[in-house]
C-alpha positions in Angstrom: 97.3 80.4 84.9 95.2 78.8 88.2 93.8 76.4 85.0 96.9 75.6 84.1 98.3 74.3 87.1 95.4 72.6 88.1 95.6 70.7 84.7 99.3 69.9 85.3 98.9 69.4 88.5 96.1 66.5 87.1 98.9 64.9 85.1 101.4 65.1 87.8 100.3 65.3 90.6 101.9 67.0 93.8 105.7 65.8 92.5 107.9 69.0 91.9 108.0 71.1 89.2 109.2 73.8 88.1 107.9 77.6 87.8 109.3 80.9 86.9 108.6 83.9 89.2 109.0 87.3 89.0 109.0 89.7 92.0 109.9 93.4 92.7 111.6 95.1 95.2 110.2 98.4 95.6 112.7 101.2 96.8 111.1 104.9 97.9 113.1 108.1 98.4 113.1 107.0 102.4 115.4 104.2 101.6 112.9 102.1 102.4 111.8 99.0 100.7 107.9 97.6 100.2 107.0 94.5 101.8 104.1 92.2 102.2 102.4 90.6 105.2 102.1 86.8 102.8 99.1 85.4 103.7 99.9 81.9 103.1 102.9 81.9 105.8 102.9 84.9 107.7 105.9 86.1 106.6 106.8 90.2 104.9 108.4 89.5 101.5 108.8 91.6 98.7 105.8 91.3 96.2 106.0 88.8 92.9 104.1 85.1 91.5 104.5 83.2 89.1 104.7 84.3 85.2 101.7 82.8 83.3 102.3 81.0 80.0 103.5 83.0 77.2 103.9 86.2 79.3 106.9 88.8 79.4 108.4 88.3 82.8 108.8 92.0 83.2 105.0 92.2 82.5 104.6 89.1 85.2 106.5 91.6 87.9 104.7 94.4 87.2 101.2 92.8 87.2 101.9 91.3 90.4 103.2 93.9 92.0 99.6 95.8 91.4 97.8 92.9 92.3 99.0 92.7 95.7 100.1 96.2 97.0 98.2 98.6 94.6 101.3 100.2 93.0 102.1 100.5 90.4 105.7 100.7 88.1 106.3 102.2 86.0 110.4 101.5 85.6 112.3 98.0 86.4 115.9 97.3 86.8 116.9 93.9 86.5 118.4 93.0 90.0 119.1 89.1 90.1 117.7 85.7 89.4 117.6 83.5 92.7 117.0 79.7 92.6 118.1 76.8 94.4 117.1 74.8 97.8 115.8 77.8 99.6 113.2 78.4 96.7 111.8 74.8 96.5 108.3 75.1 98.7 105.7 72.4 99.4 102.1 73.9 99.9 99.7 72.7 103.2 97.9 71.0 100.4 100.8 68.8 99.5 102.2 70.3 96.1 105.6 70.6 95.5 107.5 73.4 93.3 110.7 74.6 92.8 111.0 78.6 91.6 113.7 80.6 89.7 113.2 83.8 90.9 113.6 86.7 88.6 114.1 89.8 91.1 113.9 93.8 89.3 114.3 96.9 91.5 111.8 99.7 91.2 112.7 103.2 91.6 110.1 104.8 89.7 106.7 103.8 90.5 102.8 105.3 91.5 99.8 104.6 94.4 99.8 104.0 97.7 100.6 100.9 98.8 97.2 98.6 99.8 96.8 94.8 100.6 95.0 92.8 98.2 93.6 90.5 101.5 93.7 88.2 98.7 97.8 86.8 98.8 98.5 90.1 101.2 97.1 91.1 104.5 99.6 94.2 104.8 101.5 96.2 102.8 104.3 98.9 104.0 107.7 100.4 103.4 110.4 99.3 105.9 113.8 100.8 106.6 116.6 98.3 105.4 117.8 98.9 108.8 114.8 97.7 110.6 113.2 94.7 108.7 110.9 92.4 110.0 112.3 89.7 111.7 109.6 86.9 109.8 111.1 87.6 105.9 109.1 84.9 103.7 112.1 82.0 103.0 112.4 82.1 99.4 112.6 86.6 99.4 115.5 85.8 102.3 118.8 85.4 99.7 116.9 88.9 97.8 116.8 90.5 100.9 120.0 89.7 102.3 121.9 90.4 98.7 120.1 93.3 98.1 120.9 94.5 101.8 125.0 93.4 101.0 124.7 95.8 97.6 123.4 99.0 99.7 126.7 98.0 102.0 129.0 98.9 99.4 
């Protein structure tokens, strides 16, 4: 995928486009949800990237997930698709994108959970009442709607 961007990014340059993620919010029997420590802005979000070209966004998710945290799942629920202004991101480096979201709950899963160092430089379950206070901007309307469905 890395080629790919770097070739569109070669036609382009660092104007917006458009990308599909997929992300996973992980629950355990605690309650608790897994986050990341983002390397890129410092921020805990739930894991997810960006699906590669011709791949099953439920694949995407999954392969994502065990890239960054080490688990992996092994059922997904769809949860929600987020988009909009609080998804558009400009890297240091200057490019621009805009992401829809694609967000799947995960019940049923394996491993202990283990940064990457690579996109991740910690990995843990949180309490949904005791979340960082630094949630990664684009996993904020996720966070706060899947925090509204566990309200009732």
């Amino acid at each position: 995928m890395k080629e790919y961007f770097k070739n569109l990014r070669a036609l382009v340059g660092t104007i917006p486009i458009l990308v599909c993620g997929a992300s996973i919010i992980v629950e355990n029997e605690q309650d608790e949800i897994l986050l990341q420590l983002r390397k890129d802005n410092d921020c805990w979000g739930y894991p997810g990237g960006v699906v590669d070209i011709n791949e099953v966004v439920e694949d995407a998710a999954i392969r994502e997930l065990y890239e960054e945290t080490g688990i992996t799942a092994h059922a997904l629920t769809l949860f929600g698709v987020f988009s909009g202004p609080e998804h558009f991101h400009v890297y240091p480096h200057g490019d621009q994108i805009s992401i829809v979201d694609i967000v799947y709950l995960c019940k049923d899963y394996s491993g202990e959970p283990t940064p990457d160092y690579t996109e991740s430089m910690d990995v843990r379950f949180f309490s949904i009442h005791d979340l960082p206070s630094n949630i990664s901007p684009p996993c904020r309307p996720g966070i706060e709607k899947y925090l509204e469905s566990r309200r009732g």
